[in-house]
C-alpha positions as a Markdown table, in Angstrom:
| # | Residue | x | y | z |
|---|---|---|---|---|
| 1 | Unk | -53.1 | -10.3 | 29.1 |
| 2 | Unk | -52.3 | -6.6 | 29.7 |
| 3 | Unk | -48.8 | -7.5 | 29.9 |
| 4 | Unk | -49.2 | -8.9 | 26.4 |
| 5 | Unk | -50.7 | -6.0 | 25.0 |
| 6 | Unk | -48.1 | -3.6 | 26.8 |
| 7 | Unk | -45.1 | -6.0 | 25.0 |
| 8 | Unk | -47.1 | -5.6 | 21.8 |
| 9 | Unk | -47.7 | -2.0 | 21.6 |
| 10 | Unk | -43.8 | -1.1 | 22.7 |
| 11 | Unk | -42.9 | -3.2 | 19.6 |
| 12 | Unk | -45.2 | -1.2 | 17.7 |
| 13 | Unk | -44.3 | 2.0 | 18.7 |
| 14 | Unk | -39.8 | 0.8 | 18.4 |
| 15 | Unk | -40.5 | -0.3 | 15.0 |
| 16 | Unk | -42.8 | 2.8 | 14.1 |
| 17 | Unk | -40.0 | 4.8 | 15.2 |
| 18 | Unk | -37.3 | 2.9 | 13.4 |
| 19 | Unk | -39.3 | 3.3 | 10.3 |
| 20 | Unk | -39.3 | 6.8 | 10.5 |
| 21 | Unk | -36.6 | 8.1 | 12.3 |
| 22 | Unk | -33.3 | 9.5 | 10.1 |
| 23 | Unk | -29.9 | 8.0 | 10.7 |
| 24 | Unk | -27.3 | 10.9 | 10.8 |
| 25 | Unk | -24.3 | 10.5 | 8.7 |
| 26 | Unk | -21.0 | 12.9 | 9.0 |
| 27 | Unk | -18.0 | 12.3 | 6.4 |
| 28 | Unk | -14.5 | 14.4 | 6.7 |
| 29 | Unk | -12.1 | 12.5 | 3.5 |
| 30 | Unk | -8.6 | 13.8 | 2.8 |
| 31 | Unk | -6.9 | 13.1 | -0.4 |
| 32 | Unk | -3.8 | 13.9 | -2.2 |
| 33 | Unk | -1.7 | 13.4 | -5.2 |
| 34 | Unk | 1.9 | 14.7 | -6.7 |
| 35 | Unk | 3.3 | 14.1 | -10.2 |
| 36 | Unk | 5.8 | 11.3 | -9.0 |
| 37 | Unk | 3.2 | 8.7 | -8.5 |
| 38 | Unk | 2.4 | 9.2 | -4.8 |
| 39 | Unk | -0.9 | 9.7 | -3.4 |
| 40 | Unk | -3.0 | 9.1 | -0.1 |
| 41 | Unk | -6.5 | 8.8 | 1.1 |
| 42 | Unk | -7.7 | 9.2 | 4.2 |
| 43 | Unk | -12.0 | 9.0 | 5.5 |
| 44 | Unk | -13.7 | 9.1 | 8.6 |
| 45 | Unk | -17.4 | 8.1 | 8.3 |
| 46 | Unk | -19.9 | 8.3 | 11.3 |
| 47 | Unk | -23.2 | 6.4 | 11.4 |
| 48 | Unk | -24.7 | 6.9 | 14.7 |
| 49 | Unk | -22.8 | 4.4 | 17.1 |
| 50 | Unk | -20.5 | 3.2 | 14.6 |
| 51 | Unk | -17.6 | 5.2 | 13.4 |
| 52 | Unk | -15.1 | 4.2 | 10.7 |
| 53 | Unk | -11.5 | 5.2 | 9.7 |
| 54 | Unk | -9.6 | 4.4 | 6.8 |
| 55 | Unk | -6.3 | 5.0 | 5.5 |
| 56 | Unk | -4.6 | 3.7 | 2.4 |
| 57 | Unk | -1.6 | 5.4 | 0.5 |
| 58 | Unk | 0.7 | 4.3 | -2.1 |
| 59 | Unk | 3.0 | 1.4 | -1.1 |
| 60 | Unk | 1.9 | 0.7 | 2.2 |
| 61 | Unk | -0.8 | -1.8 | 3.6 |
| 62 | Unk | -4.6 | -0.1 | 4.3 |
| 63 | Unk | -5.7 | 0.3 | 7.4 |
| 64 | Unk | -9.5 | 0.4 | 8.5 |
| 65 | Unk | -10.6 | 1.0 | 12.1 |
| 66 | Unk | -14.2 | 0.2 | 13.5 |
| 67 | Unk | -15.6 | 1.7 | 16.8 |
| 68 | Unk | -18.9 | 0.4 | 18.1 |
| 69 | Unk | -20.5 | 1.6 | 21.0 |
| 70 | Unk | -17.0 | 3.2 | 21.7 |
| 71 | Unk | -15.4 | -0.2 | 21.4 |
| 72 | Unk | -12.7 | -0.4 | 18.7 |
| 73 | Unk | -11.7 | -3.1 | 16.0 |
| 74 | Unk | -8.5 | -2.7 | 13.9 |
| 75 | Unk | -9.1 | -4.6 | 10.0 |
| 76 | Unk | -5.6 | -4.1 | 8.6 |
| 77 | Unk | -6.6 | -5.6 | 5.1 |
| 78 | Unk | -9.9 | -5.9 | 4.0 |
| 79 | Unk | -9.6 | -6.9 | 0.5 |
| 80 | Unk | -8.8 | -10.4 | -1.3 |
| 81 | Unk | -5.0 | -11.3 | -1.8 |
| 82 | Unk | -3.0 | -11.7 | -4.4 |
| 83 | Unk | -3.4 | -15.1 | -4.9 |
| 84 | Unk | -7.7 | -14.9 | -4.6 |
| 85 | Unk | -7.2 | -14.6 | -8.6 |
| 86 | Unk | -5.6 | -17.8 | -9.1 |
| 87 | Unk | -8.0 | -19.2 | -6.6 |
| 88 | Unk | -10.6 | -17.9 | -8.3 |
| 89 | Unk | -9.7 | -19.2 | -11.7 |
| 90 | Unk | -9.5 | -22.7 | -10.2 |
| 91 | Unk | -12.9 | -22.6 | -9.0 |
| 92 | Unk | -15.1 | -25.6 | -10.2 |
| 93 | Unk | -17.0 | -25.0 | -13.9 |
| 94 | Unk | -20.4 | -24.9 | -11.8 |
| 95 | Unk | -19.4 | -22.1 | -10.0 |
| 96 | Unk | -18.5 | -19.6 | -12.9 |
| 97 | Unk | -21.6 | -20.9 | -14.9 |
| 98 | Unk | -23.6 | -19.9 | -11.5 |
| 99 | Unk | -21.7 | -16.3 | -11.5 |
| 100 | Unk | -22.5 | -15.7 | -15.7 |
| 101 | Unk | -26.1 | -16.2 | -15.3 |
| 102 | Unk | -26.3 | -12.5 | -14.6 |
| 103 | Unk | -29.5 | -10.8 | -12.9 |
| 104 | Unk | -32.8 | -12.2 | -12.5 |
| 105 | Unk | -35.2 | -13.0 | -15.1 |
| 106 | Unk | -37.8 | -10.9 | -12.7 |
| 107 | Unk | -35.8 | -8.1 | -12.5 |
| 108 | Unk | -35.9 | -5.3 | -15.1 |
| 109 | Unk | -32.4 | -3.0 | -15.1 |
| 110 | Unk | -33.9 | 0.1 | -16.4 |
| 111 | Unk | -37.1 | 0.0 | -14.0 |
| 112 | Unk | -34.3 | -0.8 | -11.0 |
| 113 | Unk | -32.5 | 2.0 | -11.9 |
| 114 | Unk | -34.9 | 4.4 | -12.1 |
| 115 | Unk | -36.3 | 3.2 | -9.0 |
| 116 | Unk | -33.0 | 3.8 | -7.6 |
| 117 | Unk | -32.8 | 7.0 | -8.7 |
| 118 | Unk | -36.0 | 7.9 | -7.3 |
| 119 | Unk | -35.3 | 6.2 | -4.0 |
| 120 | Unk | -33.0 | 9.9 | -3.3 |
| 121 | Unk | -35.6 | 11.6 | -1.8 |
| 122 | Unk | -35.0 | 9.4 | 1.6 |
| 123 | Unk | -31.1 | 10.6 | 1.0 |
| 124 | Unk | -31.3 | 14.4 | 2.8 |
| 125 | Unk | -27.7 | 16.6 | 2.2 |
| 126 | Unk | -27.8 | 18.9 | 5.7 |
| 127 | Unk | -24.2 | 20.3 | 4.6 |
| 128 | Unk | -21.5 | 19.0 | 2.4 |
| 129 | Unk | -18.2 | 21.4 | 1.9 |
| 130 | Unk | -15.4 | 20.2 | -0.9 |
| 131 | Unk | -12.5 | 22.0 | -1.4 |
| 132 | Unk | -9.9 | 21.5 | -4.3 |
| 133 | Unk | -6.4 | 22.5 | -4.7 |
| 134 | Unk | -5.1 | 21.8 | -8.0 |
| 135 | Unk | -2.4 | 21.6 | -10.8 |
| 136 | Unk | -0.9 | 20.9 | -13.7 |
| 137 | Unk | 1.6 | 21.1 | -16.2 |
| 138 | Unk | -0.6 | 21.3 | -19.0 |
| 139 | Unk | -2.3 | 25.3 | -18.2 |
| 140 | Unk | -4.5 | 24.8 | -20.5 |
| 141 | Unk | -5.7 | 21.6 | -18.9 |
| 142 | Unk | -5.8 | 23.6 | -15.4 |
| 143 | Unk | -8.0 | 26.6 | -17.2 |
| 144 | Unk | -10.4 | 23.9 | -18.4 |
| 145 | Unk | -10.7 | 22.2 | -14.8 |
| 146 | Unk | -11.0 | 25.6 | -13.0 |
| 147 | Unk | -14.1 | 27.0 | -15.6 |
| 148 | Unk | -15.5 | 22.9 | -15.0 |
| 149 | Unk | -15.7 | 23.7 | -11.7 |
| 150 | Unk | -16.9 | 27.5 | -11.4 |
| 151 | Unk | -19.9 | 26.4 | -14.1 |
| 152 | Unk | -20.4 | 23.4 | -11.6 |
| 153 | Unk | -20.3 | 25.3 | -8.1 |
| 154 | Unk | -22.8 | 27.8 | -10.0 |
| 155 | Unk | -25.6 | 25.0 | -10.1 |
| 156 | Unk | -25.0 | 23.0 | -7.1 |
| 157 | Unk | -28.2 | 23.1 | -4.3 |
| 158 | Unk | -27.4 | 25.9 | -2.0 |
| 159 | Unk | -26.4 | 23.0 | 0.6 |
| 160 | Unk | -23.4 | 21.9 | -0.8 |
| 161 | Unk | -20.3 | 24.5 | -1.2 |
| 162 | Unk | -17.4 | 23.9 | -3.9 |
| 163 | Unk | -13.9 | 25.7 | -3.0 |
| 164 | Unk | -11.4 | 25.5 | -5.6 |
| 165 | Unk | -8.0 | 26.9 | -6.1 |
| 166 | Unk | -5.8 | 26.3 | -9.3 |
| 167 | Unk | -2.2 | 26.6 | -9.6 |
| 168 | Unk | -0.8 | 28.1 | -12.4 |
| 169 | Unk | 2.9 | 27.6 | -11.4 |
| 170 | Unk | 3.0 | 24.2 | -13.4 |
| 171 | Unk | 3.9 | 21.8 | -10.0 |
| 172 | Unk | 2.0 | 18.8 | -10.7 |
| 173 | Unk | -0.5 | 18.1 | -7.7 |
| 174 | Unk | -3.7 | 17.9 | -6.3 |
| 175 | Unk | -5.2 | 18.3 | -2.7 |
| 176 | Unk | -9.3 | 17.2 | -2.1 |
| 177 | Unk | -10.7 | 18.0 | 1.3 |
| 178 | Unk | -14.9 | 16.7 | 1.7 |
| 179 | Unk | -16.7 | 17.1 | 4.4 |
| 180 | Unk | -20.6 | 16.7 | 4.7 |
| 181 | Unk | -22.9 | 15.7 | 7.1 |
| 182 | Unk | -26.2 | 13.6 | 5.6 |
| 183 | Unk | -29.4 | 12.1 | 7.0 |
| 184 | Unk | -30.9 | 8.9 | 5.6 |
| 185 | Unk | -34.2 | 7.0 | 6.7 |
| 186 | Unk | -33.2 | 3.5 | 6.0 |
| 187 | Unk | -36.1 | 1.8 | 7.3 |
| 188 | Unk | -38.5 | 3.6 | 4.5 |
| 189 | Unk | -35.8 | 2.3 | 2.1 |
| 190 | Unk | -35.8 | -1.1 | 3.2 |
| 191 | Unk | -39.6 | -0.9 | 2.9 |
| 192 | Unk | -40.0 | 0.2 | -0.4 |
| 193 | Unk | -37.4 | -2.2 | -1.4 |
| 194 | Unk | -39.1 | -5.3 | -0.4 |
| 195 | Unk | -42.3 | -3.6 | -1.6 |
| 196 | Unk | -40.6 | -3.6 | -4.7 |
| 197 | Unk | -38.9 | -6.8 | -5.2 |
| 198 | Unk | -42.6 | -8.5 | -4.4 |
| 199 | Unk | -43.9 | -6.3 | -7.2 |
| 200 | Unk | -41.7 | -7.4 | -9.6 |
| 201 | Unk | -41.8 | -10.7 | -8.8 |
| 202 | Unk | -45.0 | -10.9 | -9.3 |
| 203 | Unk | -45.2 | -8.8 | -12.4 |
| 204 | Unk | -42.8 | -11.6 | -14.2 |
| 205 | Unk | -44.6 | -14.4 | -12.6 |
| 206 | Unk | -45.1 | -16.4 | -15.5 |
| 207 | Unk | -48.7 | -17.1 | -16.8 |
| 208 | Unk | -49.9 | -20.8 | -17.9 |
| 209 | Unk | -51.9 | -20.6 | -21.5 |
| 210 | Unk | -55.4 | -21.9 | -21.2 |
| 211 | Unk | -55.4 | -24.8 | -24.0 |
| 212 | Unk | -58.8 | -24.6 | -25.8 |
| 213 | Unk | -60.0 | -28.2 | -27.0 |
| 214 | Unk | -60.6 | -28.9 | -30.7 |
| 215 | Unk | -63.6 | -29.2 | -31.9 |
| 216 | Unk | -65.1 | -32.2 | -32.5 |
| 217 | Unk | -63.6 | -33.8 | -29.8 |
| 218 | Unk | -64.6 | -34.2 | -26.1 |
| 219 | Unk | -63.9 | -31.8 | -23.2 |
């Protein structure tokens, strides 16, 4: 029986713990564009024991890394190919009928949303640096971007730093550096989520009318 009790509170106390502990999240993404058409992208995201790398550039296949627990897994592609369209359009008539049903009748898109919105107090930004190097042909299109951004950097929480440098030389390019580090409680998120789809559920529950006999008749 103690032993019992000793199982139960540990599970109580781990999923206390879970509930209200914050996951740490670090991001470093490098970006870059010229005039000609090229560009590449290249992230690094870290979620506690699992760590994620990407890299995808113009004319050559994507490449996404995974490390668990410091074991790694290579994904080369990790979208649908080419032919998942024609597949896709030969699906069976039941199946795109399914898809076009849209949400559910329970769910309300402007509560979710604001609920969403709301939901960014769990989302805590420790640090986040971006830095812009940019370009165009157009100055005038430069000048607007540069005042954009110096209006923007003006109002931004003290948290998160904008560095940006135009070019006024008229080279077509761009250079974006981010780098942040977040913290995220994800078990009072899934929570209030489920607390929240049971609320609406039962909000839109629908309710029978009571049918009121006529009068003259039996009950």
């Amino acid at each position: 029986m103690q032993l019992l009790l000793v199982v139960v509170g540990s599970v109580l106390v781990c999923s206390g713990v879970a509930l209200f502990s914050a996951l740490k999240i670090a991001l470093d993404a490098r970006a870059m564009g010229q005039a000609n058409g090229l560009w590449a992208l290249a992230c690094g995201l870290e979620l506690g024991p699992v760590q994620l790398a990407g890299v995808l550039a113009k004319g050559t296949p994507a490449r996404l890394d995974v490390t668990v627990f410091g074991r790694r897994f290579a994904l080369r592609r990790f979208w649908p190919r080419r032919g998942s369209r024609n597949a896709e359009k030969r699906a069976p008539a039941e199946k795109i009928e399914k898809k076009a049903k849209g949400l559910p009748a329970w769910l309300d898109p402007l509560d979710a949303a604001l609920f969403a919105l709301d939901e960014r107090r769990h989302l805590r930004i420790e640090s986040l640096d971006i830095d812009v190097d940019y370009g165009f042909q157009d100055v005038a299109l430069t000048g607007k971007l540069a005042g954009a951004l110096y209006m923007l950097s003006a109002v931004v929480p003290r948290r998160v730093r904008i560095k940006h440098t135009p070019s006024w030389q008229g080279a077509e390019t761009w250079q974006l550096h981010v780098e942040g580090r977040f913290a995220v409680w994800p078990g009072l998120v899934l929570a209030e989520v489920l607390w929240y789809i049971i609320r609406a559920r039962l909000r839109r529950r629908p309710v029978r009318p009571s049918v009121e006999p006529v009068p003259g008749t039996a009950a």
